[in-house]
BALOBA-1460 file (C-alpha; in Angstrom, 3 decimals):
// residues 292
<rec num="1" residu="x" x="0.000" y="0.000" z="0.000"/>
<rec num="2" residu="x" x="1.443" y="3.683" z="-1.189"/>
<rec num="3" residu="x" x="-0.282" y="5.270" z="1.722"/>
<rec num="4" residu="x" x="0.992" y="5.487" z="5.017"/>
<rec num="5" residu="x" x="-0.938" y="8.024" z="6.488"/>
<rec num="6" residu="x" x="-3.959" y="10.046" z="6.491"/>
<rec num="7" residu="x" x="-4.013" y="13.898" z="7.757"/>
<rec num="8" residu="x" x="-7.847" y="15.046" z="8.022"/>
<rec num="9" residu="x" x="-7.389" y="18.653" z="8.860"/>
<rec num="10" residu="x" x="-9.511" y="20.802" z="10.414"/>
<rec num="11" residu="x" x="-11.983" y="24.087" z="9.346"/>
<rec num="12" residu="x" x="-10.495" y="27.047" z="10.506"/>
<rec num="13" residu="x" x="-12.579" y="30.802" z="9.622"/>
<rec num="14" residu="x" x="-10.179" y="33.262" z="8.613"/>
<rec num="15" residu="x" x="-12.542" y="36.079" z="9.033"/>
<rec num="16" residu="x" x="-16.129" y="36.892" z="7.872"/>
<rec num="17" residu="x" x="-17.125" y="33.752" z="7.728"/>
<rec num="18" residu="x" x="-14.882" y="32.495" z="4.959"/>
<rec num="19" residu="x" x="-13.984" y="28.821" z="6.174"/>
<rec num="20" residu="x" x="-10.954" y="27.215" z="5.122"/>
<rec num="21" residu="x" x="-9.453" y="23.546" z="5.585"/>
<rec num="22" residu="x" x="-6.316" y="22.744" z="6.468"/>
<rec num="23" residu="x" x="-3.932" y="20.066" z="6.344"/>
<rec num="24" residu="x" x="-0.560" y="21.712" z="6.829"/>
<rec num="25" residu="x" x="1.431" y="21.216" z="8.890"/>
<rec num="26" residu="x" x="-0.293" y="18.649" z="11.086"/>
<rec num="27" residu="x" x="0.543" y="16.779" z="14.439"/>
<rec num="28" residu="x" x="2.178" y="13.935" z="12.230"/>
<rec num="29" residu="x" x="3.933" y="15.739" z="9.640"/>
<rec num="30" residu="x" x="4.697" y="19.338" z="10.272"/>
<rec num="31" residu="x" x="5.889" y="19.678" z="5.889"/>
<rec num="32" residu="x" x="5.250" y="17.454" z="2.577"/>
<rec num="33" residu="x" x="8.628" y="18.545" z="1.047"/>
<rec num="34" residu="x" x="8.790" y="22.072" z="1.192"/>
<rec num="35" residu="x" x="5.326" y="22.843" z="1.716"/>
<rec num="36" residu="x" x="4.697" y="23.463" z="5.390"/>
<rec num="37" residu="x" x="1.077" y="25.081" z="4.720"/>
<rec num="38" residu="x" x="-1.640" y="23.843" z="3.168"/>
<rec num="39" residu="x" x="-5.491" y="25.487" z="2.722"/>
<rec num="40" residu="x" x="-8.077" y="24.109" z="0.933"/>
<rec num="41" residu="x" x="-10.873" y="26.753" z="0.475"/>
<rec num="42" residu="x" x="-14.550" y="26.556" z="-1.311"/>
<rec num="43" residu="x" x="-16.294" y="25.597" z="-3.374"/>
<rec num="44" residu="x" x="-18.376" y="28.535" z="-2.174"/>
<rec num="45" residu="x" x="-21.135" y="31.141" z="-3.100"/>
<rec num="46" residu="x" x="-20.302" y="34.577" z="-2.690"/>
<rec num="47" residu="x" x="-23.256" y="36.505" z="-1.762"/>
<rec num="48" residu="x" x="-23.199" y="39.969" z="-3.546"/>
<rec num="49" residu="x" x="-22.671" y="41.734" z="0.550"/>
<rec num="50" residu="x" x="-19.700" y="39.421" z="1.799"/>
<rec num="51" residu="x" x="-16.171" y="41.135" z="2.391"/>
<rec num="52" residu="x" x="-13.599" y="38.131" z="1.932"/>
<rec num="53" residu="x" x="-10.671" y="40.783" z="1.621"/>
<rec num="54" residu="x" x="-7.348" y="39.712" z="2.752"/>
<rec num="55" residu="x" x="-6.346" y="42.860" z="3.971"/>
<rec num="56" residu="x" x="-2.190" y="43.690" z="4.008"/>
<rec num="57" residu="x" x="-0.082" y="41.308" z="6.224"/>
<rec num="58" residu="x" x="3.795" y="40.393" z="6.646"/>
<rec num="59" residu="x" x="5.407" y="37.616" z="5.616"/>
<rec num="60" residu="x" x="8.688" y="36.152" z="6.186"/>
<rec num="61" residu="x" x="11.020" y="32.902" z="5.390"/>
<rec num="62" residu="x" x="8.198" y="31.518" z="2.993"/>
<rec num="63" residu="x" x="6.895" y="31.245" z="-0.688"/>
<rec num="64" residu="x" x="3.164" y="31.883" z="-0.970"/>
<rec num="65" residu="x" x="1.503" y="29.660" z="-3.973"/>
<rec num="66" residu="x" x="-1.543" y="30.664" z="-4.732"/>
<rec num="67" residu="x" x="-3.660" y="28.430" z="-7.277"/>
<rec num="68" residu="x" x="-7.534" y="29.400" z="-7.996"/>
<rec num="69" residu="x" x="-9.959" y="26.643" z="-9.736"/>
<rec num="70" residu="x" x="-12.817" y="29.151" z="-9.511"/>
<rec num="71" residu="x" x="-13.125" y="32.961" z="-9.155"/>
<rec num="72" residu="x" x="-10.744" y="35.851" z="-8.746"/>
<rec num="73" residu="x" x="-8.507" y="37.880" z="-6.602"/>
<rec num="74" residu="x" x="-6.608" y="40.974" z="-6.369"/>
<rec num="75" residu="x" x="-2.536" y="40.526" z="-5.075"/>
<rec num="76" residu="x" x="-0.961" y="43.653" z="-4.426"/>
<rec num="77" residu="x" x="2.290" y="43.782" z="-2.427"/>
<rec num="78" residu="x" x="5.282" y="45.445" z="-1.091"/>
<rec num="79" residu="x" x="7.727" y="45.159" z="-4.297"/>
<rec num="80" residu="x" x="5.017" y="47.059" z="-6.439"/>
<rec num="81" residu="x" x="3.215" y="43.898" z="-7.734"/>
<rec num="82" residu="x" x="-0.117" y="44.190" z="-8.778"/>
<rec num="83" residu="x" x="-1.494" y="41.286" z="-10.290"/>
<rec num="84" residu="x" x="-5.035" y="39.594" z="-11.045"/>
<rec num="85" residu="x" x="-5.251" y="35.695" z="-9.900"/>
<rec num="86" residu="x" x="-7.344" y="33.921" z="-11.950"/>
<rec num="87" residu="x" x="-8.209" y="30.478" z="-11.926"/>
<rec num="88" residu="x" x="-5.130" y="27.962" z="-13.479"/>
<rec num="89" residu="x" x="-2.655" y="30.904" z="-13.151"/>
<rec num="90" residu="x" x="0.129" y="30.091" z="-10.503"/>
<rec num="91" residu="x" x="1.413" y="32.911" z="-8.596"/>
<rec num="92" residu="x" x="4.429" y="32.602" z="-6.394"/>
<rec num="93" residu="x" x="5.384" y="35.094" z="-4.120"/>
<rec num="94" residu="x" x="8.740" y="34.747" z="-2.281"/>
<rec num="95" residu="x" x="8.992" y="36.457" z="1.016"/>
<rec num="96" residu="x" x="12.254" y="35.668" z="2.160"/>
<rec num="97" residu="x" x="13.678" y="38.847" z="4.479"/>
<rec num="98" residu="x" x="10.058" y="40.270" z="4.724"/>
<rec num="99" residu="x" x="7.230" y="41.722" z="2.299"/>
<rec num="100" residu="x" x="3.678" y="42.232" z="3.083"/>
<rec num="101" residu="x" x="0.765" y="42.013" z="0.713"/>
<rec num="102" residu="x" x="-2.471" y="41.965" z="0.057"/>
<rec num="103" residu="x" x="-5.430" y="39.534" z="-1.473"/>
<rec num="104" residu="x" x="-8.778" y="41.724" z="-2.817"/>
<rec num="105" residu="x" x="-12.041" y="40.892" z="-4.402"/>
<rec num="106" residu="x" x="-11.583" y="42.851" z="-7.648"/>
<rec num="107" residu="x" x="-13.503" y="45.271" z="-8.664"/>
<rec num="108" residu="x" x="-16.039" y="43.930" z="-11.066"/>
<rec num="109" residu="x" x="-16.611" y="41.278" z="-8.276"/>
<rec num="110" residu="x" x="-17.795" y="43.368" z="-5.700"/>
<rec num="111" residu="x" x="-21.325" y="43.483" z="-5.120"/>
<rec num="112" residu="x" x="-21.701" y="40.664" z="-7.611"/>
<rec num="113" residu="x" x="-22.630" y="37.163" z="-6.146"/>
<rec num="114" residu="x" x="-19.856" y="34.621" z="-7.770"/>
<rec num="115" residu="x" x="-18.325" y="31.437" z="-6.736"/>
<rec num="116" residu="x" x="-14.328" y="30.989" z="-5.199"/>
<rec num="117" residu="x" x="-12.628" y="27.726" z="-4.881"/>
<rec num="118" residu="x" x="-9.061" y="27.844" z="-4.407"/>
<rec num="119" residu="x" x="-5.670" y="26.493" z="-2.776"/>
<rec num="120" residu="x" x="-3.282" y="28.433" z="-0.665"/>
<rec num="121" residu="x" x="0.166" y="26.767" z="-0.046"/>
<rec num="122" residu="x" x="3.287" y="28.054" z="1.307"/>
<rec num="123" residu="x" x="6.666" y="26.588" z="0.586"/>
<rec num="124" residu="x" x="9.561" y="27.325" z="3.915"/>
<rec num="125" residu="x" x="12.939" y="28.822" z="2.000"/>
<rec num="126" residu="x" x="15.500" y="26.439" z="2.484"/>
<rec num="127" residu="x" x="18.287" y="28.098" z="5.144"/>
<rec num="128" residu="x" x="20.682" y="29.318" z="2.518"/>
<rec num="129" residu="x" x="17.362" y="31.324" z="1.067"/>
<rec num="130" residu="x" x="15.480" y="32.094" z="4.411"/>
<rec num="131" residu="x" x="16.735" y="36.173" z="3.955"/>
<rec num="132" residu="x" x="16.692" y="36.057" z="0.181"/>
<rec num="133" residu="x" x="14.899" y="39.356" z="-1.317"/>
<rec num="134" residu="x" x="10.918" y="39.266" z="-1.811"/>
<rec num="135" residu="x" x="9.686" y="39.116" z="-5.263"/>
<rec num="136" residu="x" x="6.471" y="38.029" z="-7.381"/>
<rec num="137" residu="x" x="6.030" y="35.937" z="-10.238"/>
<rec num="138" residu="x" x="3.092" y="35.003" z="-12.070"/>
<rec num="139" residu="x" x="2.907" y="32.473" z="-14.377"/>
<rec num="140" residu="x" x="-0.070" y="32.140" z="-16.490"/>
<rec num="141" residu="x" x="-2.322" y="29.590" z="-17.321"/>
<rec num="142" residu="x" x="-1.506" y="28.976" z="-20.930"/>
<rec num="143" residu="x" x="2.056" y="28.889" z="-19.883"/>
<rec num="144" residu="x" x="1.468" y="25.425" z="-17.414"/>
<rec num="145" residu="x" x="2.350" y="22.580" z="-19.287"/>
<rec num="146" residu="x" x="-0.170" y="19.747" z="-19.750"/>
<rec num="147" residu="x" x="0.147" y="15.888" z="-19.921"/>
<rec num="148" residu="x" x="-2.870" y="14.213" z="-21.750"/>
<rec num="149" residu="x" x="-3.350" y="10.901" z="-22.108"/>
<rec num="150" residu="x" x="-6.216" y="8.735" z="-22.242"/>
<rec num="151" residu="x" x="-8.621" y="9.721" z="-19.834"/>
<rec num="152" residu="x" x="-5.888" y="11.928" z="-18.005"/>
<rec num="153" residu="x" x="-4.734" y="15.281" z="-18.211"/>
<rec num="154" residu="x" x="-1.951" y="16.426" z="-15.337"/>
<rec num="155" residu="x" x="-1.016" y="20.102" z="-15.560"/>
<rec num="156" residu="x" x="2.609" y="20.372" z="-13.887"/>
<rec num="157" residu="x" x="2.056" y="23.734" z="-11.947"/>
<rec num="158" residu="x" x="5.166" y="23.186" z="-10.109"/>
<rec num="159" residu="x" x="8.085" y="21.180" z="-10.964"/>
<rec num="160" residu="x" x="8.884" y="18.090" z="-13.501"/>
<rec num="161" residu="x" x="6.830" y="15.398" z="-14.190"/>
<rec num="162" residu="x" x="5.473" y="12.935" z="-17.304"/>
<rec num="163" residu="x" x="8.684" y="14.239" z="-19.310"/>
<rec num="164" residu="x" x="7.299" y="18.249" z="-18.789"/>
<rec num="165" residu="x" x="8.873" y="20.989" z="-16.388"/>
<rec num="166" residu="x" x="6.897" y="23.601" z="-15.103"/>
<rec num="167" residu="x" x="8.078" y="27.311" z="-15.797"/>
<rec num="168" residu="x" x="7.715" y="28.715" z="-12.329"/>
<rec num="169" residu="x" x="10.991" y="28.558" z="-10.389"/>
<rec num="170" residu="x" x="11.806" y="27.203" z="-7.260"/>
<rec num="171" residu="x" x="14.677" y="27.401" z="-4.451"/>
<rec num="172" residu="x" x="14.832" y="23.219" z="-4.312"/>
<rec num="173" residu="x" x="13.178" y="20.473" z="-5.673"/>
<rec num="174" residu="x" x="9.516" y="20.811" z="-5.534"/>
<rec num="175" residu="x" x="6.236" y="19.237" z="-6.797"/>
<rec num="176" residu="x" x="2.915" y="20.111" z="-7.420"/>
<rec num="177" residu="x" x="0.296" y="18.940" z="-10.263"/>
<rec num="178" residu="x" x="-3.120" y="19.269" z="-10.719"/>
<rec num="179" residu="x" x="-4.680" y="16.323" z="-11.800"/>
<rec num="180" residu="x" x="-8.323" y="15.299" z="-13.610"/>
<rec num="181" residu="x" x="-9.289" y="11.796" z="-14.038"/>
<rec num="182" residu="x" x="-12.214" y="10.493" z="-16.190"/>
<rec num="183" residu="x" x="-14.157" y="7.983" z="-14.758"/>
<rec num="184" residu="x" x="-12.399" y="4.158" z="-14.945"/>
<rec num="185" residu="x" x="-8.931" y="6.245" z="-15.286"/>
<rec num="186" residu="x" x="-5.614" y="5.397" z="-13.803"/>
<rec num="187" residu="x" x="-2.768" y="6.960" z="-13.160"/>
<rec num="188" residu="x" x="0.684" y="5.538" z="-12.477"/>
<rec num="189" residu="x" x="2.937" y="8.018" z="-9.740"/>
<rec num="190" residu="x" x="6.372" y="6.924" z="-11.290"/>
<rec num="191" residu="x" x="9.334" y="9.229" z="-10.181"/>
<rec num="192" residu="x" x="8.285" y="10.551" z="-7.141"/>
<rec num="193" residu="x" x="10.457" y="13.417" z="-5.133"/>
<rec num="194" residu="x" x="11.191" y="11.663" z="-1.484"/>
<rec num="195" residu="x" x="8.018" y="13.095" z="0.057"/>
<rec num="196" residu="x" x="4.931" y="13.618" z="-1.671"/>
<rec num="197" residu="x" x="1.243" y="13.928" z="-0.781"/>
<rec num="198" residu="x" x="-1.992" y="13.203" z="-2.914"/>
<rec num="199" residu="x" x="-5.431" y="15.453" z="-2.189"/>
<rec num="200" residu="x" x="-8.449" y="14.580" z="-3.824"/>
<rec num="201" residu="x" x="-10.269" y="17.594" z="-4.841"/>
<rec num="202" residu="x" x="-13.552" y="15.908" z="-6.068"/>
<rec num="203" residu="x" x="-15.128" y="12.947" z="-7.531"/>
<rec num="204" residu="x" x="-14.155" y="9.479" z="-6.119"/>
<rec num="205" residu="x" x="-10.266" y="8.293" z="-5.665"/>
<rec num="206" residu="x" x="-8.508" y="4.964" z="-5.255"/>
<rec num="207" residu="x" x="-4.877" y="4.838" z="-4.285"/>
<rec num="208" residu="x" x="-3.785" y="1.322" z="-4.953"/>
<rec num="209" residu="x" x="-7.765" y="-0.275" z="-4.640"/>
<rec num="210" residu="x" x="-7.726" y="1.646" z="-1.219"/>
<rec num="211" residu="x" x="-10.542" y="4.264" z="-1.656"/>
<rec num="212" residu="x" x="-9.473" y="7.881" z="-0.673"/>
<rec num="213" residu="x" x="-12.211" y="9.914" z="1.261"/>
<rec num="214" residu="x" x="-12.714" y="14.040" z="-0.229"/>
<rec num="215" residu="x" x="-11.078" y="16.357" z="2.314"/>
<rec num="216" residu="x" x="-8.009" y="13.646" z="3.508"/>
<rec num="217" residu="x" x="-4.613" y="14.426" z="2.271"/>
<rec num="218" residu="x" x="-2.753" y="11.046" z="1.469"/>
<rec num="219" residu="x" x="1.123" y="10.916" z="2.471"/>
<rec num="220" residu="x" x="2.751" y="8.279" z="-0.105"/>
<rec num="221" residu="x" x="5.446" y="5.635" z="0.552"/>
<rec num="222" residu="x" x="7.505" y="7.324" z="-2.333"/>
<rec num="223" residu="x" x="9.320" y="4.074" z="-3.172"/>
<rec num="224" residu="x" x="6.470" y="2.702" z="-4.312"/>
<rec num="225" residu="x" x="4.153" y="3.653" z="-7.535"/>
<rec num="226" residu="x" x="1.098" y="4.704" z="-6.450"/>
<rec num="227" residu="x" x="-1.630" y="3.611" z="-8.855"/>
<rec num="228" residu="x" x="-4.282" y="6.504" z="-8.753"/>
<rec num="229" residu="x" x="-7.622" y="4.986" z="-9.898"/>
<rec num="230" residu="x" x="-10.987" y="7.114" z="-10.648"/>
<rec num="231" residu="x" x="-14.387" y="5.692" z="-10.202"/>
<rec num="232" residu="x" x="-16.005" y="8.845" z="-11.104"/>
<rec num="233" residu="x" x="-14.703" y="12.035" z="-12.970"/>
<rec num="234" residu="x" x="-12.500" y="13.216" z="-10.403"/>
<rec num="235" residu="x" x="-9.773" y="15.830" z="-10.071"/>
<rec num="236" residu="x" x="-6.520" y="15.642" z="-7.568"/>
<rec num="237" residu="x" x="-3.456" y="17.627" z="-6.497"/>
<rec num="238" residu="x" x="-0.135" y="16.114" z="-5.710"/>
<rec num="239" residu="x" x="2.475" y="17.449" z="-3.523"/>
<rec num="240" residu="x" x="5.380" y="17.274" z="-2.700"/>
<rec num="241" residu="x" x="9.859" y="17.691" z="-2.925"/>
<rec num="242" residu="x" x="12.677" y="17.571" z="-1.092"/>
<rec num="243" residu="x" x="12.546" y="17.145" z="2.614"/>
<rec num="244" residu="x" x="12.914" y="20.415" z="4.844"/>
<rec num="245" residu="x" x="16.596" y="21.520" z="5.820"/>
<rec num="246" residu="x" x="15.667" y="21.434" z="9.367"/>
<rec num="247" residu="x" x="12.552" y="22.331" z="11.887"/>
<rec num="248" residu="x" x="10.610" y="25.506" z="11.031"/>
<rec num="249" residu="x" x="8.716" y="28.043" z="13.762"/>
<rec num="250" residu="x" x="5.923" y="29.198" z="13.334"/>
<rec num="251" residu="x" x="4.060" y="32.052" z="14.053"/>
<rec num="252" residu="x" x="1.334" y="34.241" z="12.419"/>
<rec num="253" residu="x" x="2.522" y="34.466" z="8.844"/>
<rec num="254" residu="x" x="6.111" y="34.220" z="9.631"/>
<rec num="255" residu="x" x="8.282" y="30.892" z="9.255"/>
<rec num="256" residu="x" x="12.295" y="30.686" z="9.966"/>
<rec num="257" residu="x" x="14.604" y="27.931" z="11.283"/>
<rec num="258" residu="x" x="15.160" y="30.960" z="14.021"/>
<rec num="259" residu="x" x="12.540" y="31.808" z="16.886"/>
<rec num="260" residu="x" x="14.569" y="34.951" z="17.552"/>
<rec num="261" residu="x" x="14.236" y="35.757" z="13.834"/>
<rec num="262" residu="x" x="10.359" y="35.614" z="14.202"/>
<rec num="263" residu="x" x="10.228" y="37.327" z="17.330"/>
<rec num="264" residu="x" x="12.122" y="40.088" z="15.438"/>
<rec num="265" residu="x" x="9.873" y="40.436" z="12.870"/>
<rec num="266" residu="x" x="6.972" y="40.652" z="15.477"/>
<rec num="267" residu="x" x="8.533" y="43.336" z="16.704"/>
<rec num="268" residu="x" x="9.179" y="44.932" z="12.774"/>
<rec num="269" residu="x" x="5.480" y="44.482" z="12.158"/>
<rec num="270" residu="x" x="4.204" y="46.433" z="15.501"/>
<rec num="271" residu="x" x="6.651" y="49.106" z="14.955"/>
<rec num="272" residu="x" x="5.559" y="49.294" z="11.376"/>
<rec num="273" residu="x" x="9.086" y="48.919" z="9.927"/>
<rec num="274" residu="x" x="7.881" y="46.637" z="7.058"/>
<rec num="275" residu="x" x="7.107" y="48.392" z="3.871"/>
<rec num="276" residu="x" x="4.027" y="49.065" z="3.140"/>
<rec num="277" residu="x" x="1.710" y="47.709" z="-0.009"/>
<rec num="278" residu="x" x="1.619" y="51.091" z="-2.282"/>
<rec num="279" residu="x" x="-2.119" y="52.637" z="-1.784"/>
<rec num="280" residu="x" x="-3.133" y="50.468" z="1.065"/>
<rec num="281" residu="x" x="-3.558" y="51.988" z="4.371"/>
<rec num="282" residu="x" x="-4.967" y="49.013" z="6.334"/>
<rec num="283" residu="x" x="-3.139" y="47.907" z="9.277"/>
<rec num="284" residu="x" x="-3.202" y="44.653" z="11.219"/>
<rec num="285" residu="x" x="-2.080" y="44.359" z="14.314"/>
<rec num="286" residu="x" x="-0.100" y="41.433" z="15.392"/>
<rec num="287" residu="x" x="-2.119" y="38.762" z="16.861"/>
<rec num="288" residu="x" x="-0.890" y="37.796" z="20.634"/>
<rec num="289" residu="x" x="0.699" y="34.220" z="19.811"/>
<rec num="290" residu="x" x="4.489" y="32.953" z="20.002"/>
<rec num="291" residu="x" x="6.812" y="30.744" z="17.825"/>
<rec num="292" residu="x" x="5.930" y="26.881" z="17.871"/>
């Protein structure tokens, strides 16, 4: 069996009622490769009077990826970015020594009922990259490559995989694909990274016979082949890379190998030393919660 074990998650409400679920990092496994942060949010209805702006907050040590399967957001940050998410876009954001941003309902969304269904990962910098300079790139969707075969199309969002290599660039080896299945499909996982992570996004999922319930993120026994079987149309991500260099803190948004270095820029963010997102005046103050 390619599983070896199953991380449920849990709802958490990051404000005004918009519910998220995440999987990262859990009690068993604080990272899957680099990605120590995982959110899984919608499908939802957006009534025409709900506020699900992400107003501007700090970052440090991390890569945001930010990967949309319905809707649209604003991304504005500290470096001058301004940039439209839409969905099959991916949009990494590297935070490294510090950069705050922001993540709006655009314009011609506001006041409109519409749907959002998304997935919010961030990737820990490996040490040499922790204090690296903050940046923004967005890759669009007609730039992803796609693997299609029968029944099967894999678009490599992240990474290499099925003889393609994803455009968007990384500080180690990293994995991420987003997966549909027709019905009776399967999929062979050859070439796994050393840790790697499936999550079924809908429809019904085997992993080797073994049936996959929606909303459990399966770690995989990467020395195996995981045969991915789909019983109904069904669409997947898979995750994964090399292992973490090392433990990572914690707290907020921030993430270092370095409790002192997060405690430092809990300090930076109270005494408003960041810079700022250009035309945002919003200001949130840092919530009362230490390194972990």
């Amino acid at each position: 069996m390619s599983v070896t074990t199953l991380i449920k998650g849990h709802e958490k409400d990051l404000g005004g009622g918009f519910m998220v679920r995440r999987y990262l990092p859990a009690a068993v496994k604080q990272a899957v490769g680099p990605f120590i942060f995982f959110d899984h949010f919608g499908p939802v209805d957006v009534p025409a009077h709900a506020n699900h702006d992400v107003r501007p907050h700090p970052h440090i040590g991390l890569a945001t990826v930010t990967y949309l399967f319905e809707g649209a957001m604003d991304h504005r940050d500290s470096v001058g970015s301004v940039q439209r998410i839409e969905p099959g876009a991916i949009n990494w954001m590297t935070a490294g020594r510090g950069i705050v941003h922001s993540e709006r309902t655009p314009a011609d969304l506001v006041g409109v009922p519409h749907r959002t269904h998304g997935l919010q990962l961030w990737a820990a910098l490996p040490l040499a990259y922790e204090e690296t300079e903050p940046g923004f790139c967005h890759t669009p969707a007609e730039a992803i490559p796609e693997y299609d075969a029968a029944g099967i199309c894999v678009r490599v969002l992240v990474g290499s995989a099925f003889g393609l290599t994803s455009p968007v660039q990384t500080y180690s080896r990293t994995l991420y694909l987003d997966v549909m299945l027709q019905a009776g499909a399967v999929l062979a996982l050859e070439q796994l990274p050393p840790e790697a992570a499936i999550y079924p996004i809908s429809g019904e999922l085997a992993v080797d016979g073994e049936a996959l319930a929606l909303h459990a993120m399966a770690l995989l026994d990467t020395a195996t082949v995981p045969q991915v079987s789909a019983h109904s149309a069904a669409r997947l991500v898979v995750i994964g890379g090399e292992p973490l260099d090392g433990h990572r803190y914690m707290s907020w948004n921030f993430v270092s190998s370095r409790k002192e270095r997060i405690v430092q820029a809990s300090a930076d963010w109270e005494a408003q030393r960041f810079d700022a997102v250009p035309g945002e005046t919003e200001f949130i103050p840092l919530p009362a919660r230490l390194p972990r």
